[in-house]
C-alpha positions in Angstrom: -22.2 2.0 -18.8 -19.7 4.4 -18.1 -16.1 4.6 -16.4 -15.9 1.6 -14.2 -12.6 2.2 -11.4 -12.5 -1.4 -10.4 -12.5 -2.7 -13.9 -9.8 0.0 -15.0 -7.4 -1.2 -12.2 -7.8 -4.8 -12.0 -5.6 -6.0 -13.8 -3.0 -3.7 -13.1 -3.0 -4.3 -9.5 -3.4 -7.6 -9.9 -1.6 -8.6 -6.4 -4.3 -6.4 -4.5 -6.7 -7.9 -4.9 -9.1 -10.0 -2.6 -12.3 -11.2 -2.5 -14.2 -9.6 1.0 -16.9 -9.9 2.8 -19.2 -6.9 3.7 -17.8 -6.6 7.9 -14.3 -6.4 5.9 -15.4 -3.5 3.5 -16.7 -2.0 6.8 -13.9 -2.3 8.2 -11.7 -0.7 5.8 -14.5 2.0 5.1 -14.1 2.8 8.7 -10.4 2.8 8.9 -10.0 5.4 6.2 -12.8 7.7 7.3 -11.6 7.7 11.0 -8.5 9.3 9.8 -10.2 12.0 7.9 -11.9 12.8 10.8 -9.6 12.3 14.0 -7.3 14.6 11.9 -9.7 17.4 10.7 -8.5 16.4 7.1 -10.3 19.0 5.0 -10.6 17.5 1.1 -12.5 16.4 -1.7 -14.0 12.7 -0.2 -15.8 10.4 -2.6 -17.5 7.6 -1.7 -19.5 4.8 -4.2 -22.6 3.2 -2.2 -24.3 1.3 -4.9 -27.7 2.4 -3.8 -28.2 5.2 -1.5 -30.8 3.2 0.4 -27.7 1.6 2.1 -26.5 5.2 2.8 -28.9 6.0 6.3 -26.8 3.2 7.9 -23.6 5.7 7.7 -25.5 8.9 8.3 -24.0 10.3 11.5 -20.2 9.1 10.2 -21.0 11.0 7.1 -22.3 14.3 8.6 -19.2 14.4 10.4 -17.3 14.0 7.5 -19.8 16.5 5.7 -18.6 19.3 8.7 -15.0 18.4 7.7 -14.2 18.0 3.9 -14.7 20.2 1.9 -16.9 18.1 -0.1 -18.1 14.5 0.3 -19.4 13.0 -3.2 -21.8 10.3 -2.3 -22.5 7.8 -5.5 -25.4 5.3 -6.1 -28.7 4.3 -7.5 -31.6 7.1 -6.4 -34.2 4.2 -4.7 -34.7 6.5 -1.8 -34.5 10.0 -1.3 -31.7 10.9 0.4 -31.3 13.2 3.2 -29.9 16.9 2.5 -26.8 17.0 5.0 -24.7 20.1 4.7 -21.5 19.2 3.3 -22.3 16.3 1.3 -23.5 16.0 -2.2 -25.2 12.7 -4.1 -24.0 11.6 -7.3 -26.8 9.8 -8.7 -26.5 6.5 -10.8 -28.2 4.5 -13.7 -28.6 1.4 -12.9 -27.1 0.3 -15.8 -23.8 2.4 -14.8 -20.8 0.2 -14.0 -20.2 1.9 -10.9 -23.7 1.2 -9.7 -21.8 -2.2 -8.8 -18.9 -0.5 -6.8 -17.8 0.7 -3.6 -15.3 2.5 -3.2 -13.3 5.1 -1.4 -11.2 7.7 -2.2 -9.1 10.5 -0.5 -6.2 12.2 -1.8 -4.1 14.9 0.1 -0.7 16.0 0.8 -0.6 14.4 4.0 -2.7 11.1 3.6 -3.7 8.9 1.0 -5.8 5.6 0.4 -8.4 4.0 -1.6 -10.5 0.9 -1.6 -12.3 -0.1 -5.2 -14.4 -3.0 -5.1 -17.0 -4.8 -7.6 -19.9 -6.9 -6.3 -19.5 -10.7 -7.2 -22.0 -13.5 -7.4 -22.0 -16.0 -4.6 -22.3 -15.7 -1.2 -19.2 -14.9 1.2 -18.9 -18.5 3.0 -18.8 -17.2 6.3 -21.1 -14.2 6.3 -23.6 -15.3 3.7 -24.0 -12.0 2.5 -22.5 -10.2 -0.5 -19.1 -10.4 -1.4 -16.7 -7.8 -3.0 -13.6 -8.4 -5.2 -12.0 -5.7 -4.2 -8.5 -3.5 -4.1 -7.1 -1.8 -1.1 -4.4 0.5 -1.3 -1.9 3.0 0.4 0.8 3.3 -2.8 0.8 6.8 -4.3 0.7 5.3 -7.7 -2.7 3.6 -6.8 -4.7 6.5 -5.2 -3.6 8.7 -8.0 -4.8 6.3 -11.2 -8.2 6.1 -9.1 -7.9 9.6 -8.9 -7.5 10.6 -12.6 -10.5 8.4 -13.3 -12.5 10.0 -10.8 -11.8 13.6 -12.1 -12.6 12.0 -15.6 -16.0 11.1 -13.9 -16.6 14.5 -12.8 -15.7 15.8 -15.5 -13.1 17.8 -13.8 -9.2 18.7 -14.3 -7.0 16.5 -12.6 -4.9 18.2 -10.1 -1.7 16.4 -9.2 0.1 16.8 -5.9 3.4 17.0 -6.4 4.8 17.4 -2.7 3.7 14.5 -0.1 4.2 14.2 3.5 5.5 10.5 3.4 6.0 10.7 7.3 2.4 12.1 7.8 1.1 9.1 5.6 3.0 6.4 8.2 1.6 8.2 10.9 -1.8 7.6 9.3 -1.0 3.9 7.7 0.4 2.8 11.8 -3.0 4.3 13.3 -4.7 2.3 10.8 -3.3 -0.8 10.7 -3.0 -0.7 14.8 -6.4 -0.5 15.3 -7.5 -3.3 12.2 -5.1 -5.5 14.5 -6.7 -5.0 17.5 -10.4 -5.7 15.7 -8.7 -8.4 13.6 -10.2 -11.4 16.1 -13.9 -10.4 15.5 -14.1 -10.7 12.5 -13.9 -14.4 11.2 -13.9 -13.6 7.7 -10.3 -12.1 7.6 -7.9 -15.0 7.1 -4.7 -15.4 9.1 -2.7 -14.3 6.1 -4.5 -11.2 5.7 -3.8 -10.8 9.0 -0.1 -11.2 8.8 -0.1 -8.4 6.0 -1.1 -6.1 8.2 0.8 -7.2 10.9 3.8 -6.9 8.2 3.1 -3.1 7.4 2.3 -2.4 10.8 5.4 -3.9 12.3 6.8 -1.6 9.3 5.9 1.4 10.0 7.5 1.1 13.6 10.4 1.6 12.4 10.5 3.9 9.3 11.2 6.7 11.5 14.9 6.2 12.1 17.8 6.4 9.9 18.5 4.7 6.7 20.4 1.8 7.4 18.9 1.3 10.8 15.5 1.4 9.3 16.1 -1.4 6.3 18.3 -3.3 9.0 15.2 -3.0 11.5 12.8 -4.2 8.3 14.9 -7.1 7.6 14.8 -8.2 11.5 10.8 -7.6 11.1 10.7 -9.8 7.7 12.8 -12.6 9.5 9.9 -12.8 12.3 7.3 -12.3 10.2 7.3 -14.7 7.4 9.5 -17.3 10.0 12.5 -16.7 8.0 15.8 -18.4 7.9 17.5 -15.4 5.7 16.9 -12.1 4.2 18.7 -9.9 2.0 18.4 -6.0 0.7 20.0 -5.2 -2.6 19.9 -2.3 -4.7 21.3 -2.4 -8.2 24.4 -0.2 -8.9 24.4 -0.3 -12.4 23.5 -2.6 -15.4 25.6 -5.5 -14.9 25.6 -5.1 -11.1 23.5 -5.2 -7.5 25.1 -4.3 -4.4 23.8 -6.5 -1.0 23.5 -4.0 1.8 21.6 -5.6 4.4 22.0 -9.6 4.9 19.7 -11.3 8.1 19.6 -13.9 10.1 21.8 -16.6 8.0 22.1 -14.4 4.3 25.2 -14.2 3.2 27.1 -11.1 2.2 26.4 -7.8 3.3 28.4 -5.4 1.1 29.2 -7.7 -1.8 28.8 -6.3 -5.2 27.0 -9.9 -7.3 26.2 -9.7 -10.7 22.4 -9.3 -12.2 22.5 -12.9 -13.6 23.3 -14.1 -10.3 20.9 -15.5 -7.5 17.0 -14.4 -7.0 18.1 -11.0 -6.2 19.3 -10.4 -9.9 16.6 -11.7 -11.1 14.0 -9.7 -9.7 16.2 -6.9 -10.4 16.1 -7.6 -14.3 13.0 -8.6 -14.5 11.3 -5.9 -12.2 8.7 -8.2 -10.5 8.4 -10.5 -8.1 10.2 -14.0 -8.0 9.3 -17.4 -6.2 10.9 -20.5 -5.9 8.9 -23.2 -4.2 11.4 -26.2 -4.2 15.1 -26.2 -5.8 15.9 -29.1 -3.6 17.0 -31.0 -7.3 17.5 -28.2 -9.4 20.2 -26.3 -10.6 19.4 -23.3 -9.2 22.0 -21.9 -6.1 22.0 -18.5 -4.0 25.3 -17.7 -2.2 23.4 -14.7 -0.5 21.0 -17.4 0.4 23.0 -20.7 0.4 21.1 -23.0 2.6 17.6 -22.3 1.1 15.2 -24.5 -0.9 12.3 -22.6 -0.9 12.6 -18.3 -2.0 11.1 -15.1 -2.9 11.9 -12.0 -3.5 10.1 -8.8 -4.2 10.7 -5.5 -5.9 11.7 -2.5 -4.3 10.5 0.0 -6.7 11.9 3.7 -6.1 12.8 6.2 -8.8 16.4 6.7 -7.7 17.6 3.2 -7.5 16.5 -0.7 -8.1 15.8 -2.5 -5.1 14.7 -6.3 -3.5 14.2 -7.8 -0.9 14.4 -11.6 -0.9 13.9 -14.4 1.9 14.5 -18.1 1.8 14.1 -21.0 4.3 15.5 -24.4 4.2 12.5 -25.9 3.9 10.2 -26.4 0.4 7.3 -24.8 -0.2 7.6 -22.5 2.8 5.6 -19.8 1.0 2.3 -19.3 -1.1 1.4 -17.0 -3.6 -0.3 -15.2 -0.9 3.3 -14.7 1.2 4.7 -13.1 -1.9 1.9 -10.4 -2.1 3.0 -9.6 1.8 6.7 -9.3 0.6 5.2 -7.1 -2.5 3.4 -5.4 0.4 6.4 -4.8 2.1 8.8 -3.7 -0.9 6.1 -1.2 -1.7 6.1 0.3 2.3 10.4 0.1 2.3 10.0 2.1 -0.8 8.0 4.8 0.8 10.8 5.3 3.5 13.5 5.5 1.0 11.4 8.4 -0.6 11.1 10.1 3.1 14.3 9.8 3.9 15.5 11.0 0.6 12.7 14.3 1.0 14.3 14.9 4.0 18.0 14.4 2.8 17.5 17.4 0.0 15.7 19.3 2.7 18.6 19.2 5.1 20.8 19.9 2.1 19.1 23.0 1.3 18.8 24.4 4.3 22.4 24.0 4.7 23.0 25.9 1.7 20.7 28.3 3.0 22.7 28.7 5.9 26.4 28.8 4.4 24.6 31.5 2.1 23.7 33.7 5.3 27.2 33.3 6.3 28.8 34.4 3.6 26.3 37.4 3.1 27.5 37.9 6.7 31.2 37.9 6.3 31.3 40.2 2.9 29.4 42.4 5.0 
């Protein structure tokens, strides 16, 4: 059977996933290969068809990307011969092999990063009629590189980490995505509103992760408001291990700078518990949030960066606001605000060190 990449990630990734139809996968597909090529991306592209029968339908796409990459692994079952195109190599498949039932995408670079895994499912999509894919779409670093190790374990190849990534490249890229899946979004009738939204959310995003610190998770708070048709949000970060500090508090949260204990409020508890939190109703509950005072319905989500804890959390007054589906947005979200903190930290230690640089020089200068 062999390494299978969906069913080594499913459960892992368990808020990625979504059941698509075939124009979706397309879609996506397209998104990701665009970039490779408006941008002249040269790198290592891998690509699972199922069958390569299906592969003549992407033929001029791929012999651009062929002229591009360095190489372009194309994956399936041999029913056809397939056609010799410089650039590109075929990866055949047993039609026993587990990844016979995938499609997926990879790329993996400095500068830009994605993947989409998907297994075939029974049924028909019920808008389409055609196949149907559970599948696993992703930007996050920590995503593209466990697909990545599995597919250098497929190849039997070394994995080579990158250990330096252009996080302001990548928003470039994720914005030019996401801007143009908007603008295609109303043709297709098989994405759902809330998919939608999500991209909406990480588009809306990405507007503003070029600015400063605070103006960028103020700017993200004001997106989040409109967005999910918020009444409040809040941005903690934990301090230390009895402690989180609120540092941004929008529309009517409550206070912005206030150190509040981790057992306190939906904040803490996402905090100490490092997921994601809902509450759907505590109209006759005990439960209270002073960051939060006049909501019955909350979530919050994790902002997971290496240097520091973070959440972000909405509420409105009004019960079951939000759906399990809303709190893989926010998830969606955490994981984007995350990025920025890691960009603005990058470029934080780069102005650092080019100060140091420069205060070096000087002194060189004056002993000499």
């Amino acid at each position: 059977m062999g390494i299978s990449l969906f069913l080594s990630i499913e459960n892992q990734y368990e808020s990625l996933r979504r059941v698509n139809s075939v124009p979706i996968m397309n879609l996506i597909s397209h998104e990701i290969e665009d970039q490779i090529i408006t941008h002249q991306i040269t790198t290592d592209f891998f690509a699972g068809f199922q069958r390569f029968s299906r592969f003549p339908e992407q033929l001029r796409r791929y012999g651009r990307l062929g002229s591009i990459c360095r190489r372009v692994y194309v994956f399936g079952i041999p029913d056809c011969e397939p056609p010799t195109i410089s650039g590109l190599e075929f990866v055949e498949l047993a039609p026993a092999s587990s990844l016979a039932r995938e499609w997926f995408l990879l790329v993996n670079t400095p500068t830009f990063w994605a993947t989409l895994v998907a297994r075939e499912v029974d049924g028909q999509d019920p808008v389409t009629k055609g196949r149907r894919f559970d599948a696993i779409w992703s930007y996050d670093v920590e995503v593209v590189e466990r697909v990545a190790l599995l597919v250098s374990q497929i190849m039997e190849q070394a994995y080579q980490p990158i250990h330096e990534r252009d996080y302001a490249q990548q928003n470039l890229h994720v914005s030019a995505m996401n801007s143009s899946m908007v603008n295609q979004i109303e043709d297709i009738n098989a994405l759902s509103q809330r998919r939608w939204s999500r991209v909406q959310t990480l588009q809306a995003l990405s507007a503003v992760s070029a600015q400063k610190l605070m103006p960028f998770l103020k700017e993200s708070a004001t997106v989040l408001l409109d967005i999910f048709g918020a009444t409040g949000v809040t941005i903690a970060f934990q301090v230390d291990n009895d402690s989180y500090k609120v540092v941004v508090a929008a529309g009517e949260a409550m206070g912005e700078g206030w150190s509040v204990h981790l057992a306190d409020g939906i904040c803490g508890k996402s905090i100490r518990e490092g997921r994601s939190v809902r509450y759907k109703d505590i109209s006759h509950g005990q439960r209270f949030d002073s960051q939060l005072p006049s909501a019955k319905c909350l979530m919050a989500a994790p902002i997971d960066h290496y240097k520091q804890n973070g959440v972000i959390a909405l509420g409105h007054p009004t019960p079951n606001m939000w759906d399990e589906e809303d709190l893989d947005m926010l998830e969606a979200a955490g994981r984007f605000i995350a990025v920025g903190l890691k960009q603005f930290i990058r470029q934080a230690q780069t102005k650092r060190k080019s100060n140091n640089r420069h205060n070096k020089l000087e002194t060189i200068k004056q002993l000499q």
